[in-house]
C-alpha positions, 0 to 999 in steps of 0.5 A: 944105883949110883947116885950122881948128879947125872944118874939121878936127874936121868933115872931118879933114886932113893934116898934116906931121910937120915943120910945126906949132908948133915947139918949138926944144928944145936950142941949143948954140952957136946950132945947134939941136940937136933940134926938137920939132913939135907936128902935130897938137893939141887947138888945131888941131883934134883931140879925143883925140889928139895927135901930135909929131914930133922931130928928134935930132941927134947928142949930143941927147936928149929926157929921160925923161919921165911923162905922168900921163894920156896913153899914148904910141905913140912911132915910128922914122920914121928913122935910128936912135937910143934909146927909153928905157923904164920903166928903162933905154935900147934901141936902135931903128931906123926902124920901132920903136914903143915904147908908154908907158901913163900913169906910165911914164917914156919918152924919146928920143935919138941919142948923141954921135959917131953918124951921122945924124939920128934922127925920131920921131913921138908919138901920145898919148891924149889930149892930152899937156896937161902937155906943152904946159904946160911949154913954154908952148903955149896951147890957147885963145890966142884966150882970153887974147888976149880978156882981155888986151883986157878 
């Protein structure tokens, strides 16, 4: 099935947590130490919705964070790691799900000397806009590829 703009908002698709656009978010030593995949965005097709996958290794944290509109379901889909909440850090494991409604500080991560990797996938509505406005992901590239021409 392809899987343009177009195709997806009439028909749907199927996505991979570990495809889409790649956010390589920590290096250390050239290693990469977390991946941040962008599945499923406005630019691919979707309206209302949002869905990224990341990958922690250990030592790695994504910081918490406020998203000012979106609310954020963000899943265990393995290993074990810490989701923190409001005000503090919880321990989770493969098939948590910690919500975050919009204005409330959320994050992730899998702490130094662990074992594993720890994955999440978040699903945010809508769209996390100052999400990919921080790490410079175009929704309309098409757009700026038009003015650049002008």
């Amino acid at each position: 099935m392809k899987k343009d703009k177009e195709n997806v908002r009439k028909y749907g698709n199927i996505f991979n947590i570990h495809e889409g656009y790649t956010w390589d978010n920590y290096t250390v030593d050239g290693i990469r130490m977390e991946d941040v995949h962008l599945v499923l965005t406005p630019r691919m097709g979707s309206q209302n919705i949002g869905i990224t996958s990341g990958i922690h290794y250990p030592g790695m944290e994504f910081e918490p964070h406020i998203h000012p509109l979106s609310e954020e379901l963000v899943f265990c889909h393995e290993g074990e790691g810490e989701f923190y909440l409001y005000d503090r850090w919880y321990p989770v494991k493969k098939g948590d799900v910690l919500y975050a409604p919009p204005g409330v500080k959320h994050g992730t991560r899998k702490r130094a000397g662990t074992e594993g990797v720890f994955v999440t996938i978040g699903v945010a509505t809508p769209p996390q806009l100052d999400l990919y406005n921080r790490i410079g992901y175009e929704l309309h590239p098409e757009e700026s590829v038009e003015k650049e021409e002008e």
